[in-house]
C-alpha positions as a Python dict, from the first residue, in 0.01 Angstrom:
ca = {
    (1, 'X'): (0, 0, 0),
    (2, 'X'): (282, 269, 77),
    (3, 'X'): (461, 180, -250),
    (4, 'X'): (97, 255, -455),
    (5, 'X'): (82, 600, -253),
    (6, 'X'): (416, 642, -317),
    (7, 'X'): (423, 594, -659),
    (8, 'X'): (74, 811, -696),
    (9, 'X'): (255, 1087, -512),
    (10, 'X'): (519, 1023, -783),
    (11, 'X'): (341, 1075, -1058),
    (12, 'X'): (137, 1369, -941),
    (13, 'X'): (443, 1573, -904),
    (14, 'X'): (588, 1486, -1264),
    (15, 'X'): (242, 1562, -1397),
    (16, 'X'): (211, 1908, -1253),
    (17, 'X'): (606, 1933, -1288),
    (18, 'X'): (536, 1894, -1671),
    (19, 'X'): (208, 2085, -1728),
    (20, 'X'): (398, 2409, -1576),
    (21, 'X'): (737, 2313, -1790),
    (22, 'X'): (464, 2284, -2097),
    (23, 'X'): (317, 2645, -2074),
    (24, 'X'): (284, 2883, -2362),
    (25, 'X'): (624, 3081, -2322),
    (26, 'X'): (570, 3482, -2315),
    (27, 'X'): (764, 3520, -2682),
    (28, 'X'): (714, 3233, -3005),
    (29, 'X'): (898, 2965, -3036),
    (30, 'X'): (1187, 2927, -3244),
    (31, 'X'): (1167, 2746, -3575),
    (32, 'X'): (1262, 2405, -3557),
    (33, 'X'): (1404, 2194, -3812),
    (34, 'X'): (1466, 1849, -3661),
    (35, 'X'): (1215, 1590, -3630),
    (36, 'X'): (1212, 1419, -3296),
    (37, 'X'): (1201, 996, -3295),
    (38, 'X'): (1217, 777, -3014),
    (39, 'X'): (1437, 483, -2868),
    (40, 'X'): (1255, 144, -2801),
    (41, 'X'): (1402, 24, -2458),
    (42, 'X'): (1122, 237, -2285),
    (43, 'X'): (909, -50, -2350),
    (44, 'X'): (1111, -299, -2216),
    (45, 'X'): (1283, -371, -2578),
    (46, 'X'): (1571, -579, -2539),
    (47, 'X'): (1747, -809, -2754),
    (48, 'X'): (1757, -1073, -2502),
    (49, 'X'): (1373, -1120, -2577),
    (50, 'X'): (1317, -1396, -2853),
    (51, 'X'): (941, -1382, -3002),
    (52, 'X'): (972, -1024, -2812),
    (53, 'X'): (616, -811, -2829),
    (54, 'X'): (676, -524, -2683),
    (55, 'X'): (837, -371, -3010),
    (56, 'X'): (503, -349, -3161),
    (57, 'X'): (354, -187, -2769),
    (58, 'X'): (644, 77, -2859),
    (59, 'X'): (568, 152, -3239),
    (60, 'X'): (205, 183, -3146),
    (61, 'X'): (276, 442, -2890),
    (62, 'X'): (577, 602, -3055),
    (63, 'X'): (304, 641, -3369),
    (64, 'X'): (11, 764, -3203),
    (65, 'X'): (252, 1033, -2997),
    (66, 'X'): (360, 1163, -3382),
    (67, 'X'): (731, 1062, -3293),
    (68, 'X'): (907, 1109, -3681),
    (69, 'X'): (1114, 759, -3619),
    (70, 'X'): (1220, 493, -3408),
    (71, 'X'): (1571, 299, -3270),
    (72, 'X'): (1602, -58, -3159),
    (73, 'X'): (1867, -335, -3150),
    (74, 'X'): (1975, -485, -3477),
    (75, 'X'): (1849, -857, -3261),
    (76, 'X'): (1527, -720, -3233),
    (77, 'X'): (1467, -654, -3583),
    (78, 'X'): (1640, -977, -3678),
    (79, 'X'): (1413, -1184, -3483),
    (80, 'X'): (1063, -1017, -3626),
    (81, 'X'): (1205, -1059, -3939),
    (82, 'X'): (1306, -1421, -3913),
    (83, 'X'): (924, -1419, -3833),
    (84, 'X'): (778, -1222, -4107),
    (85, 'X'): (647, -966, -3921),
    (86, 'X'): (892, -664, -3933),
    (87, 'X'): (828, -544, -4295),
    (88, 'X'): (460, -535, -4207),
    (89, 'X'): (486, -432, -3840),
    (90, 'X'): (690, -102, -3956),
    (91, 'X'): (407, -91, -4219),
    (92, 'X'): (113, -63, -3977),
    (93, 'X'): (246, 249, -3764),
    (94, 'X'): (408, 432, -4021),
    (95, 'X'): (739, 532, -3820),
    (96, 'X'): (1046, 463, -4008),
    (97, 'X'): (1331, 265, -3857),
    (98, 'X'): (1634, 560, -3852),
    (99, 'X'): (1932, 372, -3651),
    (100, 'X'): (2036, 73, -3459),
    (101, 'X'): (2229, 38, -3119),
    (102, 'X'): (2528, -204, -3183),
    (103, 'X'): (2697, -324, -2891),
    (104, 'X'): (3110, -360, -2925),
    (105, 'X'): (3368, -562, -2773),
    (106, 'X'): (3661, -281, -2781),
    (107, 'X'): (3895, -364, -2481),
    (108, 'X'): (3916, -713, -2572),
    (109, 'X'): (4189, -755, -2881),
    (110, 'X'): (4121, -1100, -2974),
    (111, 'X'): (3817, -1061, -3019),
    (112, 'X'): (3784, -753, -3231),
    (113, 'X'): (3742, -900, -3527),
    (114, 'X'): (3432, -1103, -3411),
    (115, 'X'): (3304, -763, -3281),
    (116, 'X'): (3337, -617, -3602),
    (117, 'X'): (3199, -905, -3784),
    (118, 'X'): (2904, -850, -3574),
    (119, 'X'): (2858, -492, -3601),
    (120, 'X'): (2843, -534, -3973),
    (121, 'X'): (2625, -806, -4008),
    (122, 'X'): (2356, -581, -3752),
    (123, 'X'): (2412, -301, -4008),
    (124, 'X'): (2306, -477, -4245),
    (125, 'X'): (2018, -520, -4110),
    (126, 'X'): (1981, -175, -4025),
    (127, 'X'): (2040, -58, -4411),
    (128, 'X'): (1795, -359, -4472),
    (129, 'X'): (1509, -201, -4291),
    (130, 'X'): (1586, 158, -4404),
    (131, 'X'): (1778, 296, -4082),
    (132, 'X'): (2121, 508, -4185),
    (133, 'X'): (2292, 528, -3851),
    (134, 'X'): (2501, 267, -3659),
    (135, 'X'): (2528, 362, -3327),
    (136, 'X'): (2827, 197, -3142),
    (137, 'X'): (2822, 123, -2821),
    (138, 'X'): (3098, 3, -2580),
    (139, 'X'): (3138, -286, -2406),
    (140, 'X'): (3067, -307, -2009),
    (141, 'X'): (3372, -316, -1737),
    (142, 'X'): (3451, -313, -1388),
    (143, 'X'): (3490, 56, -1318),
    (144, 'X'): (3596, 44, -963),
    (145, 'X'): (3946, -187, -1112),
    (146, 'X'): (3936, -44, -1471),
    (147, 'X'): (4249, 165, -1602),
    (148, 'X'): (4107, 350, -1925),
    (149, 'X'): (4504, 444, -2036),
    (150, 'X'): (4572, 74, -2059),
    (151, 'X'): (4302, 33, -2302),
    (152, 'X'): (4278, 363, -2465),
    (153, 'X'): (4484, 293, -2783),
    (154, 'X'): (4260, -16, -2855),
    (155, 'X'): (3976, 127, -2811),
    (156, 'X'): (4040, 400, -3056),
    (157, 'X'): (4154, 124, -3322),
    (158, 'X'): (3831, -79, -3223),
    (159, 'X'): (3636, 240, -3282),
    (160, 'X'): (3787, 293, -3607),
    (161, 'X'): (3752, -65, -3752),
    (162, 'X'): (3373, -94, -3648),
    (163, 'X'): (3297, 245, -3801),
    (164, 'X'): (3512, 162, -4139),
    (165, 'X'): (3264, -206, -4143),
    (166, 'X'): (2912, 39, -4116),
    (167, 'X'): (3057, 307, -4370),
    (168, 'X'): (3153, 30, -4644),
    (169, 'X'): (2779, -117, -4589),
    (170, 'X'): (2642, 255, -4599),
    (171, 'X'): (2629, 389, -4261),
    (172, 'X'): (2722, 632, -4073),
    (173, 'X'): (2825, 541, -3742),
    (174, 'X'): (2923, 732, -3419),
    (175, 'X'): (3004, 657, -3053),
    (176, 'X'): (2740, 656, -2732),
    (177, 'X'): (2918, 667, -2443),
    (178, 'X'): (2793, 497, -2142),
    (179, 'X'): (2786, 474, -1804),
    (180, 'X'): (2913, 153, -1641),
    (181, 'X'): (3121, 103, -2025),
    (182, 'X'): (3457, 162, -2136),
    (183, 'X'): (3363, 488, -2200),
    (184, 'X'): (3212, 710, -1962),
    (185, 'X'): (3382, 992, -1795),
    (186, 'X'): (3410, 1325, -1975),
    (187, 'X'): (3814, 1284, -1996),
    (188, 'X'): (3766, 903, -2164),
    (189, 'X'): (3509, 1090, -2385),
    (190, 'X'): (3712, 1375, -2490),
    (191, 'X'): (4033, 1103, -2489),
    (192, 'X'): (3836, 930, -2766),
    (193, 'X'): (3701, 1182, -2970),
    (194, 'X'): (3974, 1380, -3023),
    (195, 'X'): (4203, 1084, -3142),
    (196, 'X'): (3955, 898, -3369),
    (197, 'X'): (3967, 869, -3741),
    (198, 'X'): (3673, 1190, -3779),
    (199, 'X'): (3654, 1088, -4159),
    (200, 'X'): (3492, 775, -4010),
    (201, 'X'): (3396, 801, -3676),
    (202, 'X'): (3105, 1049, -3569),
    (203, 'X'): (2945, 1096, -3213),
    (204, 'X'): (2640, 995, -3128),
    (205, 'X'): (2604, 1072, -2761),
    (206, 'X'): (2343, 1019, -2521),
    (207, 'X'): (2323, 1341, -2269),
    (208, 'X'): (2138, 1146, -1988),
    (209, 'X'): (2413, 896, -1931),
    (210, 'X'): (2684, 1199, -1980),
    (211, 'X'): (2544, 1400, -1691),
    (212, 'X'): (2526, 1090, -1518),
    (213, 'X'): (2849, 979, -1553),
    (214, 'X'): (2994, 1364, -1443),
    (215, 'X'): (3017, 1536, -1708),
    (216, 'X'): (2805, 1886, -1821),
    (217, 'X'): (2631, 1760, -2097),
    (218, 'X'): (2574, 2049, -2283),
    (219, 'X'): (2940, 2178, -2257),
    (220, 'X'): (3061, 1863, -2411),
    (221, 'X'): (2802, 1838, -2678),
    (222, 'X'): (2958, 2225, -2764),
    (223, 'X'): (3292, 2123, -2758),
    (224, 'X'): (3234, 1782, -3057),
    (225, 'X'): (2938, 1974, -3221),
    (226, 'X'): (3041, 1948, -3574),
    (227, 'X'): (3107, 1584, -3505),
    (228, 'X'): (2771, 1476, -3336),
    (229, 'X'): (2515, 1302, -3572),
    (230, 'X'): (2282, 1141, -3427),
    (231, 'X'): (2147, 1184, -3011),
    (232, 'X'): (1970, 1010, -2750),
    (233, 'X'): (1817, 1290, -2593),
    (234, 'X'): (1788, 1226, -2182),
    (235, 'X'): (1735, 1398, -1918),
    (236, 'X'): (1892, 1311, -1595),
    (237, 'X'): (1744, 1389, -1169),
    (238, 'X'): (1910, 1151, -958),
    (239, 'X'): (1576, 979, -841),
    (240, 'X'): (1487, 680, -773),
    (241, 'X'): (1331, 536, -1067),
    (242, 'X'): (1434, 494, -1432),
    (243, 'X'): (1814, 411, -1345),
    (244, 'X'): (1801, 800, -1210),
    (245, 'X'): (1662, 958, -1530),
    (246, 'X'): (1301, 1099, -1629),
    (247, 'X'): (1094, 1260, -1894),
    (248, 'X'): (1246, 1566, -2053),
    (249, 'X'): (1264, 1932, -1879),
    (250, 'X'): (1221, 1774, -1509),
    (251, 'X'): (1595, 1749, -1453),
    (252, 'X'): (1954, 1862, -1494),
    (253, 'X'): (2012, 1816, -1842),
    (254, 'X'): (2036, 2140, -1993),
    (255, 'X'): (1763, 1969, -2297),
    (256, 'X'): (1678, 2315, -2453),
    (257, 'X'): (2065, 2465, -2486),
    (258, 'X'): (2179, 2110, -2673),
    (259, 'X'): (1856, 2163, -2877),
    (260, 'X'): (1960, 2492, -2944),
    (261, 'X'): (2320, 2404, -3087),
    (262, 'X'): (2174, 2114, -3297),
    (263, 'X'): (1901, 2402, -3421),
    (264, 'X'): (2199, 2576, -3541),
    (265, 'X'): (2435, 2349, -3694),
    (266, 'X'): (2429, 2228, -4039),
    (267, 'X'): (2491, 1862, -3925),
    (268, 'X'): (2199, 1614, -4065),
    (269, 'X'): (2147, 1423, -3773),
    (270, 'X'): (1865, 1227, -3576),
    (271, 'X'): (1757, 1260, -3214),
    (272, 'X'): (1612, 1012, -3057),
    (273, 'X'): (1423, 1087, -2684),
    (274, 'X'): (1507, 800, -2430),
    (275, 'X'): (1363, 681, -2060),
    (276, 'X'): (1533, 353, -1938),
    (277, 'X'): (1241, 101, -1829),
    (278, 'X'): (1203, 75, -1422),
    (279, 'X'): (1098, -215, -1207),
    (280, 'X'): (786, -57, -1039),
    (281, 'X'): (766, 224, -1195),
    (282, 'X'): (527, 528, -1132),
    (283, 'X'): (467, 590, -1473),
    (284, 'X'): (407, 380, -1787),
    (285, 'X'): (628, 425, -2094),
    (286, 'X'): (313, 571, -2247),
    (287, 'X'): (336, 846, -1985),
    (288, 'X'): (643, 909, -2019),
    (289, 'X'): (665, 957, -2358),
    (290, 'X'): (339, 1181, -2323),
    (291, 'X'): (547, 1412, -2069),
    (292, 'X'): (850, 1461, -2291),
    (293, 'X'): (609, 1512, -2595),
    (294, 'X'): (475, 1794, -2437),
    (295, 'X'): (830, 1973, -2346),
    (296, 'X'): (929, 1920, -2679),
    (297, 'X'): (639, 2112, -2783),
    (298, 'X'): (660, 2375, -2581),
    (299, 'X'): (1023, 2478, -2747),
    (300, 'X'): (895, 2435, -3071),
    (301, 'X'): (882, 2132, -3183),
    (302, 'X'): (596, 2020, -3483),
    (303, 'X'): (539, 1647, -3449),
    (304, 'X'): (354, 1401, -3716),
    (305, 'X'): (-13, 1414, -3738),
}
């Protein structure tokens, strides 16, 4: 009974948290060129999930919200389509498929070349499928033992290889850092960036898990700008649920400056809103999505009808 309160007191406060950040503001708002998608793992989409549902729960939503496009695992697809049921899944909602999250093996040197082997054969389901964006994402480590310098030149070949495989198959492909990866302090981040081949490698970071990790989001979004590409766009309070994050413009993510930058760069890129699932949770995905919808709006943004 206290956890049922306590999640209705939850909820309560995001909901009149996000009707007040969803006001009219006094003067318009800006133009906006980018059209908004959404990740899948809000719905519980994971790859780990054979005969998985909940992809078509998340299209449903992610269609009726007027979200421009979606992002799941490469597995995910694979499976629906070893089924049948992708072509005509994507088909009934209308949302194109824009990029795939590819997990990497990049501190591990023998096997690099089955990580890359990998990557490639999920980007070609990607291309398959329509999506034009590989987004590579590290492999987990210990952090409390981990030494990042001991790894760092690998990682940066790794990087380089698995973006070279996506390019020659026709995508572009960037990194998202991550907490509890590899990569996920600012100085690993900036380590990176600033050594990889740029003619191949891109960034594709996800703010949520930047702030997270320590880092000012925004400040290091500034600093790779003209590299960035493609975006899971989080935001990030500390709280209990979610794995500490929440529906945009209720935390510390400055959301509206790193929309502002992307606004006015010339970079063709896709952003893609995010909320990790929660055991529990006070909210549905539905809800969720609903809240951040409503942010979005309120700087601007024009979503499908």
């Amino acid at each position: 009974m206290k956890s049922a309160i306590h999640r209705r007191s939850f909820l309560s406060t995001m909901l009149a948290s996000a009707s007040l950040v969803a006001m009219p503001r006094a003067s318009a708002a800006p133009r906006r060129r980018l059209k908004i998608g959404y990740t899948c793992i809000t719905w519980g989409t994971f790859p780990q999930k054979s005969g998985d549902t909940t992809l078509e729960a998340a299209l449903k939503d992610i269609s009726a919200l007027g979200f421009w496009g979606f992002e799941t695992f490469p597995e995910v697809l694979s499976d629906w389509d070893s089924r049948n049921a992708l072509t005509p899944l994507i088909a009934r909602y209308g949302v194109p498929l824009k990029s795939g999250y590819c997990g990497t093996n990049l501190t591990d040197p023998s096997k690099r070349k089955e990580s890359i082997a990998k990557v490639a054969a999920m980007g070609k389901v990607i291309r398959k499928f329509g999506g034009t964006f590989g987004v590579l994402a590290p492999n987990g480590v210990k952090r409390e033992s981990y030494d990042f310098k001991a790894y760092r030149d690998g990682i940066i070949t790794g990087l380089n290889e698995h973006a070279m495989a996506l390019n020659d198959i026709g995508l572009e492909a960037g990194l998202h850092q991550h907490t509890g990866t590899c990569i996920e302090t600012r100085d690993e981040v900036y380590a990176v960036m600033d050594a990889v081949d740029k003619s191949h490698m891109k960034f594709a970071p996800d703010v949520g898990q930047l702030q997270k990790g320590g880092a000012d989001a925004a400040k290091v979004v500034k600093d790779f700008l003209p590299l960035v590409r493609h975006m899971h766009l989080k935001d990030y309070s500390g709280g209990r649920y979610f794995a500490g994050y929440c529906p945009l413009g209720l935390g510390v993510v400055d959301i509206e400056g790193i929309l502002n930058m992307l606004e006015s760069s010339d970079n063709s890129l896709d952003v893609m809103v995010e909320m990790d699932p929660s055991f529990d949770a006070p909210m549905s995905p539905t809800e969720t999505a609903e809240v951040s919808k409503r942010y979005l709006q309120s700087l601007g943004y024009a979503f499908r009808t």
